[in-house]
GULUM-34722 format. One record per residue (C-alpha): residue in one letter; y, z, x. Coordinates in pm, whole numbers, padded with zeros to 5 digits, always signed. Each point is the difference from the previous one (the first is absolute). Layout:
aYZX ...
This chain:
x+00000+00000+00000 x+00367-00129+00131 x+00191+00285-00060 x+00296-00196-00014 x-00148-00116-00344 x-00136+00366-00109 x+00126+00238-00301 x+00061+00345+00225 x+00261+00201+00136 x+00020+00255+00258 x+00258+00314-00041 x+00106+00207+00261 x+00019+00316-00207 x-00299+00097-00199 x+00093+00080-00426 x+00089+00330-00034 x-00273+00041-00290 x-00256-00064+00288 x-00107+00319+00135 x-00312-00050+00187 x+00036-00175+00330 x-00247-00276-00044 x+00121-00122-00331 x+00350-00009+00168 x-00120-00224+00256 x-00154-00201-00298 x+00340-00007-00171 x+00222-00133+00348 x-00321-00265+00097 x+00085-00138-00313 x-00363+00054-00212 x+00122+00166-00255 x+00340+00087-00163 x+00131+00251-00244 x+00033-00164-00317 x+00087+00177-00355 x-00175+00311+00012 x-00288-00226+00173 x-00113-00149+00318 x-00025-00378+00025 x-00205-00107+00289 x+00108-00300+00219 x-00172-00276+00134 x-00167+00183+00282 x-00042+00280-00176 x-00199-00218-00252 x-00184-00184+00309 x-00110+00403+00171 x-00107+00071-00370 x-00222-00288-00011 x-00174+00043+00321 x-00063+00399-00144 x-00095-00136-00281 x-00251-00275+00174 x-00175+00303+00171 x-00089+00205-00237 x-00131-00308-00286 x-00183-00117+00309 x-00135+00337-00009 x-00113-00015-00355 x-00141-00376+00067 x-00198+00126+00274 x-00138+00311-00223 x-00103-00287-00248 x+00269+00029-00185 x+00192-00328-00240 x+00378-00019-00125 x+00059+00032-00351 x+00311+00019-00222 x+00064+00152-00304 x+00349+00060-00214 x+00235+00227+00076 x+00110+00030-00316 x-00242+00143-00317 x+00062+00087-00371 x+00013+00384-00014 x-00312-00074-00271 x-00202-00161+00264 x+00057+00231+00294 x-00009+00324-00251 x-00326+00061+00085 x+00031-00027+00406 x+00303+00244+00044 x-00179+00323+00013 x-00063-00144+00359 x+00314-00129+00096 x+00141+00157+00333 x+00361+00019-00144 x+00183-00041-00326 x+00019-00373-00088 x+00326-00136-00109 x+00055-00056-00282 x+00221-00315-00191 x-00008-00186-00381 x-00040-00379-00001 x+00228-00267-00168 x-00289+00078-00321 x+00075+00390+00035 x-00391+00064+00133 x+00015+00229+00239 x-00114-00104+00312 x-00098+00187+00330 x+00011-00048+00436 x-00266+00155+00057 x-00025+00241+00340 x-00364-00144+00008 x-00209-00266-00012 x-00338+00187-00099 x-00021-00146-00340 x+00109-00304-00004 x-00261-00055+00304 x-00276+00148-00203 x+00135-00175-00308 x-00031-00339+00200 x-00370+00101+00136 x-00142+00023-00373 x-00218-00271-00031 x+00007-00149+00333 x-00193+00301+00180 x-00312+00048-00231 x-00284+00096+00214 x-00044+00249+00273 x-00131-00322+00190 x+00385-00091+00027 x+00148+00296+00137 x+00154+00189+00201 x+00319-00227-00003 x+00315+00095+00201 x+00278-00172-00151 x+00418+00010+00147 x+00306-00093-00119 x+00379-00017+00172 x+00293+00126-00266 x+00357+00110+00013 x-00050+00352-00173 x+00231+00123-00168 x+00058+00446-00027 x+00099+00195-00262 x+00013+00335+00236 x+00287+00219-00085 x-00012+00167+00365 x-00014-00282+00315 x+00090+00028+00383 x+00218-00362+00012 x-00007-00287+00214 x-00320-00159+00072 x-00195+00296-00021 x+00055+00054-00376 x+00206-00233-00203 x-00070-00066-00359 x-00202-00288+00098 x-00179-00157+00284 x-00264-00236+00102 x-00340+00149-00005 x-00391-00098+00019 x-00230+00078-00248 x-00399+00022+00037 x-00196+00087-00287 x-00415+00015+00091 x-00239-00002-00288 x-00388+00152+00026 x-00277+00124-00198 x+00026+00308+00077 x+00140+00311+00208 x-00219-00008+00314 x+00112-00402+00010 x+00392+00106-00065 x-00051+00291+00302 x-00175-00237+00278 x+00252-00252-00073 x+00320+00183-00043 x-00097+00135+00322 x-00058-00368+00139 x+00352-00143-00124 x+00126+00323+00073 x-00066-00073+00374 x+00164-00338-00026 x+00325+00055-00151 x+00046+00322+00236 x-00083-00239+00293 x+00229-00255-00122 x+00317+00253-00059 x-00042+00127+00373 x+00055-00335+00122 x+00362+00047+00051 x-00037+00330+00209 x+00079+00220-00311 x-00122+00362+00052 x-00037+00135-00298 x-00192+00282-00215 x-00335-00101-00128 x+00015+00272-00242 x-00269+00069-00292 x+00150-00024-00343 x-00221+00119-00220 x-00440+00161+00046 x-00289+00010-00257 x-00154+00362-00081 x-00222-00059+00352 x+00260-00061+00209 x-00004-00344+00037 x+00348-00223+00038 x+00032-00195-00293 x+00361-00112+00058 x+00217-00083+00334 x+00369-00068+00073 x+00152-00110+00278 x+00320+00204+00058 x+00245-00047+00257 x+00240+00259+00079 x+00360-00042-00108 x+00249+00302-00055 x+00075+00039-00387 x-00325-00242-00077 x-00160+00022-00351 x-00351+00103+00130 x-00115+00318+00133 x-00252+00041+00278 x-00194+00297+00133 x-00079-00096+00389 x-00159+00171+00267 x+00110-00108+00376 x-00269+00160+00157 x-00263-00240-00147 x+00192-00277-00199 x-00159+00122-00365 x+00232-00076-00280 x+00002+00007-00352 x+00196+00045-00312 x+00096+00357-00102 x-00191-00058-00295 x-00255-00182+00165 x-00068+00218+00320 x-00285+00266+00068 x+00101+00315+00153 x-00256+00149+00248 x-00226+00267-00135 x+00187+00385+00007 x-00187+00243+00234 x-00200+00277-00137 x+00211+00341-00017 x-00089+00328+00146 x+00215+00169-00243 x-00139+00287-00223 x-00012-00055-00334 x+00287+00240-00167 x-00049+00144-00346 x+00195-00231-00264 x+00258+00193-00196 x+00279-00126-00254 x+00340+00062+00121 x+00329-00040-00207 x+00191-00365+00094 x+00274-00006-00242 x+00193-00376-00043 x-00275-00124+00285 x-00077-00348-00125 x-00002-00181+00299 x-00202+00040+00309 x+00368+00022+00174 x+00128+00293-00203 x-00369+00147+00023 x+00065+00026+00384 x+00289+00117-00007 x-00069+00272-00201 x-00256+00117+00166 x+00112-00133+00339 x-00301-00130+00097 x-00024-00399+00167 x-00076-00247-00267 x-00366-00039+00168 x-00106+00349-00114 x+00008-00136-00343 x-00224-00210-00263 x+00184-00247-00211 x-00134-00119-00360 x+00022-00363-00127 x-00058-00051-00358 x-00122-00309-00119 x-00202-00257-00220 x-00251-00242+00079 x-00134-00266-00141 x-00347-00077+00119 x-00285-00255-00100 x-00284+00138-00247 x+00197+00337-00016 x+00326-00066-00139 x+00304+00210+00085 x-00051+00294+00199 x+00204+00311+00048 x+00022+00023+00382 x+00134+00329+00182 x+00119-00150+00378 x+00024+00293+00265 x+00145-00114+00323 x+00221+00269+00291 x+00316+00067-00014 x+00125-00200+00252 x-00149-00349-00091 x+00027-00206-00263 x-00302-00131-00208 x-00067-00371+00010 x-00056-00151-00328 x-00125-00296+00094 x-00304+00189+00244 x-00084+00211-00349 x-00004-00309-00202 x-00262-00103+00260 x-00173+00292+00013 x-00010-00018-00395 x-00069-00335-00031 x+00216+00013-00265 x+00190-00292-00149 x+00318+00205-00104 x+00136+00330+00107 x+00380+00169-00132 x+00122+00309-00032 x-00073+00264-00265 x+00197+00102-00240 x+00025+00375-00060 x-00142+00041-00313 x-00276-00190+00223 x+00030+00304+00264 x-00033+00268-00219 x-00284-00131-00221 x-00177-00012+00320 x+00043+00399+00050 x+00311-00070+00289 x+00324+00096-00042 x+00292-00263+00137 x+00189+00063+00338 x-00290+00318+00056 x-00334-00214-00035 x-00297+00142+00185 x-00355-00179-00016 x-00134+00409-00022 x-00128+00073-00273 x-00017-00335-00177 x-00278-00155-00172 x-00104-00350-00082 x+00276-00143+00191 x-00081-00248+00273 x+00143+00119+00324 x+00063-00240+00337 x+00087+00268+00288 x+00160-00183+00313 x-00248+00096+00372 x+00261+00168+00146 x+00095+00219-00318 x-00347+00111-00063 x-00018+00085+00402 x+00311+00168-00005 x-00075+00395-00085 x+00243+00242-00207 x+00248-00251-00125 x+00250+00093-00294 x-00068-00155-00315 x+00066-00021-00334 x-00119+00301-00280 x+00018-00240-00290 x+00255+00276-00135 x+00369-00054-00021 x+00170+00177+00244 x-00298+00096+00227 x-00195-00183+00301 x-00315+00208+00152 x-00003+00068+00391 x-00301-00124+00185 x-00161-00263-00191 x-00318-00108+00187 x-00214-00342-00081 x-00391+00120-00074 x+00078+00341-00083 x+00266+00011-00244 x-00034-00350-00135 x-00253-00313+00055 x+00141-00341+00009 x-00177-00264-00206 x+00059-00270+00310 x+00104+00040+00343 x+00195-00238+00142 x+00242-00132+00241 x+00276-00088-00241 x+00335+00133+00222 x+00267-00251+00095 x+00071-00012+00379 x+00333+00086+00098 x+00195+00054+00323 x-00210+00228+00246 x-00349-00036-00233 x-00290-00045+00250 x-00099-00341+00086 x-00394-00014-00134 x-00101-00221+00275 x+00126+00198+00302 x+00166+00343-00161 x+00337-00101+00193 x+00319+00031-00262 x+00061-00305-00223 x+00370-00088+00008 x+00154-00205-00357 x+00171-00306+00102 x+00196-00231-00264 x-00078-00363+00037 x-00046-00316-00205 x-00321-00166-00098 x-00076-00373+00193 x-00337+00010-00161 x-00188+00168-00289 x-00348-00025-00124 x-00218+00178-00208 x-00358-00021-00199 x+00140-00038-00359 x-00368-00003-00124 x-00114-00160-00345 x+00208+00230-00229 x+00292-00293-00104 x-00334-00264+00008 x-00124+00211-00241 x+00297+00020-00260 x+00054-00368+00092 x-00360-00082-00058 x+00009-00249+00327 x-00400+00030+00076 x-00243-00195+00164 x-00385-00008-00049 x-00284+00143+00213 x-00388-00145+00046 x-00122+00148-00354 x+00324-00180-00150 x+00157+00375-00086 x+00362-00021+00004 x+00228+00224+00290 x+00390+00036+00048 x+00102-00081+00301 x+00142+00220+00264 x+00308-00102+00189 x+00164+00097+00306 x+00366-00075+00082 x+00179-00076+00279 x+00395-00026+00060 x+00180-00130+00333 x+00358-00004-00036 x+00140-00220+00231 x+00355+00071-00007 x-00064+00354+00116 x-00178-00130+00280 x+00233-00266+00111 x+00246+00330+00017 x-00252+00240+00217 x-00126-00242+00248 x+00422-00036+00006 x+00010+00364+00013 x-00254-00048+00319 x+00092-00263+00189 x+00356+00043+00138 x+00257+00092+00243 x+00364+00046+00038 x+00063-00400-00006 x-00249-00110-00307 x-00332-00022-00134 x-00316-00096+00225 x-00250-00157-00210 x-00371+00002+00071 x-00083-00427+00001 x-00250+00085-00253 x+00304+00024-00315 x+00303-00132+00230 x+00226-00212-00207 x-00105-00289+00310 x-00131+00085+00324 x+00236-00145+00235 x+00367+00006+00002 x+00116-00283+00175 x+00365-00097+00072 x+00255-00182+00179 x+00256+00134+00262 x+00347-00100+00100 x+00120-00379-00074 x-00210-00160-00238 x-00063-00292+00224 x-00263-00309-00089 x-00212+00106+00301 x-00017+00349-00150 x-00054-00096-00372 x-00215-00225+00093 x-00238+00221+00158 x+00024+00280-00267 x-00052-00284-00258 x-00327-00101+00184 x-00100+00401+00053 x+00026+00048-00356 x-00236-00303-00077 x-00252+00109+00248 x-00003+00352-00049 x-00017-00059-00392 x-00266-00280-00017 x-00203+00255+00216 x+00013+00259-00307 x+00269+00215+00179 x+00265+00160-00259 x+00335-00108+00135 x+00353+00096-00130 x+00239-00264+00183 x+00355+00147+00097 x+00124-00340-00010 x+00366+00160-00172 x+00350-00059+00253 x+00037+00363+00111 x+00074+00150+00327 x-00340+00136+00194 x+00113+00372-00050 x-00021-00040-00378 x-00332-00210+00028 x-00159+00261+00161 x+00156+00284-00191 x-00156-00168-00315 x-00329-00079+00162 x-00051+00376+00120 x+00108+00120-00398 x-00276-00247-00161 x-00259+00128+00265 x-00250-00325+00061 x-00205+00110+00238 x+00103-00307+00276 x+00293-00121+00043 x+00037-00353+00207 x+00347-00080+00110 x+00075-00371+00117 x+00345-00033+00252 x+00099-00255+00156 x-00004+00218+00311 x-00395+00032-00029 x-00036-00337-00115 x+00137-00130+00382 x-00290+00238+00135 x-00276-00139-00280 x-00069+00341-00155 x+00148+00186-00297 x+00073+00366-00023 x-00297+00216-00192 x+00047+00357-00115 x-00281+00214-00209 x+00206+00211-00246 x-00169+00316+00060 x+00083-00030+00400 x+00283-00022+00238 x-00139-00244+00259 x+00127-00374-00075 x-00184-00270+00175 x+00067-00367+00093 x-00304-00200-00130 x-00053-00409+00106 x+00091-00197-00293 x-00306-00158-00023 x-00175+00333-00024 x+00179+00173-00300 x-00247-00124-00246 x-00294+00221+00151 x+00206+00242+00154 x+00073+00073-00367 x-00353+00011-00103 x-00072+00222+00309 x+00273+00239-00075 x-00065+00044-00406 x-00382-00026+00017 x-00071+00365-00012 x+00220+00082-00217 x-00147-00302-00284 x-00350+00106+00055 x+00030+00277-00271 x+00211-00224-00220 x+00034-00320-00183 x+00182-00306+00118 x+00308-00131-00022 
């Protein structure tokens, strides 16, 4: 590309509305510019998207996967049934006919919508099918710039099998590919667990890169590189206690609601006491289910590690009448005592001895509360969210909470919106199954801003020649004279009929500006052509990501080029 004949811009002085310093280098190399509330990207912002975007569908090709499209647009009748699953509101809009009409977050669906009838037998499957779409976010709360506008360019995956142990082996399969693919640009970021079934296994991933302020939370351990969601992390087992076993007596905790008042009345640390979590569940065969939730003081319970543990399809809070029906009494519940109830305790509560709970009597909370003797749990679990400081369960080293945002998600969705769509496929006696689907999200934008965020200096961006915009910069210096031009013309042919990316400085600016520019845009060579070099036969070479400039014959440019990019192509695609 002549950039004499190119849409783009360079700036001198980053926006003020970008923060980060790679997505201000992004701004002044002229890929992408601030525009209503919005980003438009550029030319070669477009052209680095495209290569991202090449790596990761070749990804999918290579895991067997085939592109598909389907609309981005759906009646709110059709997609009614699909947007239980949805992983954000949809947004909403009326047609010219007043039907209301959706953008859906998701594809699930329509995919499995388009499947009926062509996948029939277990013969055909599993398929992995992909899509490319501009999404578009209804998110109240969102970082900004590249990392989280209201829309951005993203690929979907959506794998179909017969049935779970088929969704596990290949989630973990295209799993391995997409992660693979992301890391191509030298992004180090968190390969954190989202979500676990009642064994322990990961059913869910993101990939979160850190970013100050970012809409994802991450619980990471240095010491050994585990990460996870809060909601999704385990927390190493608690240590037995030596502690004797005190005897429980009620005490008097007037206006003590809260586990903070609680512990400040009694000034005791917040880890001395025994919080209750009242709530209902919803589970198959049993209906709803009055569950009594005892995690410490100190932690949190996770909801979504209970719903696991419950295998329940819904769980919400309790109402009060709720609480006291069940024998409790609201703000001063306590699982002694109580019959009938189904009680989860959380490992570390039950191993923690003489905590303060409730007395299930306004006013009152009983002193040394101890799992086994004073009260049995139904289920014991690990159902506490990891915070700051919580051991890491792979090494016991603290887990620190980092924000981020997500550059990948994925998770084992299962056959549950099959089922209510009744997409199903037929097995050797001709008995008809739903199908289970696994989903897969790159978002492409995001990534385009951390390998940014990762590749730069004080003078611009260094691209890996995997996603560069082009792969060589190559430009002339002082006069434009025909000797000159005429050799950069006949580089350029060469070095692009030979498959090389090449962005062509051809513009009528002094050398200082030329090479101002080509250090901001970041191709990882830049060839210069003089007519000083020219009277010697060589031309002036310079890798972006070193100081040294050499003089290279002209005849030799063409492999010198090859030589000098090959190693970093090998884990990419080409130009």
């Amino acid at each position: 590309m002549r950039m004499s004949q190119m849409f783009f811009q360079t700036l001198r002085e980053a926006p003020s509305e970008a923060r980060t310093p790679g997505f201000q280098l992004l701004a002044r190399a002229g890929l992408v510019r601030s525009l209503g509330g919005g980003y438009a990207i550029l030319p070669l912002g477009i052209k680095t998207r495209q290569r991202i975007e090449a790596v990761v569908c070749d990804a999918l090709s290579a895991a067997g996967g085939q592109p598909v499209s389907v609309p981005l647009v759906r009646s709110a009748e059709q997609a009614a049934a699909a947007l239980s699953d949805a992983d954000s509101r949809p947004i909403r809009f009326r047609d010219r006919a007043g039907r209301e009409m959706l953008i859906e977050a998701g594809h699930e669906g329509a995919v499995l919508a388009a499947a009926e009838g062509v996948i029939q037998s277990y013969r055909q499957l599993p398929v992995l099918l992909y899509e490319t779409w501009q999404q578009l976010r209804g998110e109240e709360r969102l970082v900004g710039g590249l990392f989280g506008s209201r829309e951005g360019r993203v690929v979907d995956a959506y794998s179909l099998h017969a049935d779970a142990v088929s969704l596990g082996e290949g989630y973990q399969r295209i799993r391995q590919a997409l992660t693979a693919a992301c890391m191509v640009g030298g992004v180090d970021a968190y390969d954190a667990i989202a979500a676990e079934d009642a064994a322990g296994g990961p059913t869910a991933h993101k990939l979160i890169y850190p970013v100050a302020g970012g809409e994802e939370t991450v619980a990471c351990c240095d010491a050994c590189r585990y990460a996870a969601d809060p909601e999704g992390a385990r927390l190493a087992a608690p240590a037995p206690s030596s502690e004797a076993l005190l005897p429980m007596q009620a005490v008097e905790t007037p206006n003590c609601k809260t586990i903070a008042e609680l512990a400040g009345f009694l000034s005791i640390p917040t880890s001395h006491t025994a919080k209750a979590v009242f709530l209902v569940a919803h589970i198959a065969d049993e209906g709803d289910r009055f569950v009594f939730a005892v995690v410490r003081g100190d932690t949190a319970l996770n909801e979504q590690k209970l719903k696991a543990v419950l295998n329940a399809d819904t769980l919400g809070p309790a109402t009060e009448d709720e609480i006291r029906q069940a024998g409790a009494e609201p703000g001063y519940g306590s699982p002694v005592g109580l019959t009938g109830v189904l009680v989860v305790a959380d490992e570390l509560a039950v191993h923690s001895p003489n905590l303060v709970a409730g007395a299930n009597r306004a006013g009152y909370h009983a002193l040394n509360v101890n799992h086994g003797r004073d009260y049995q749990a139904t289920i014991v679990a690990g159902i506490a969210m990891a915070q700051e400081g919580s051991p890491c369960p792979a090494c016991g080293n603290p887990l620190a909470l980092e924000s981020g945002v997500a550059l990948m998600e994925m998770w084992q969705a299962g056959d549950r919106l099959a089922q209510i769509l009744e997409a199903t496929y037929l097995d050797g006696a001709g008995r008809a199954h739903p199908l289970a689907l696994g989903r897969y999200r790159v978002h492409l934008d995001r990534l385009l801003a951390a390998i940014a965020e990762a590749h730069h200096d004080e003078h611009g961006i260094l691209w890996p020649a995997p996603i560069a915009p082009y792969e060589v910069h190559l430009m002339t210096l002082g006069k434009a004279t025909p000797e000159v031009t005429a050799a950069a013309d006949r580089l350029y042919a060469d070095l692009t009929g030979a498959g090389v990316g090449v962005l062509y400085d051809d513009r009528d600016e002094r050398a200082g500006v030329k090479f101002n520019d080509a250090d901001l845009i970041g191709a990882p060579l830049r060839v210069a052509v003089g007519d000083r070099g020219l009277k010697g036969g060589t031309v002036e070479v310079k890798r972006r990501d070193q100081a040294e400039v050499k003089q290279v014959p002209l005849d030799e440019l063409a492999a010198h080029a090859a030589d000098a990019l090959s190693p970093d192509r090998a884990s990419g695609v080409a130009a």
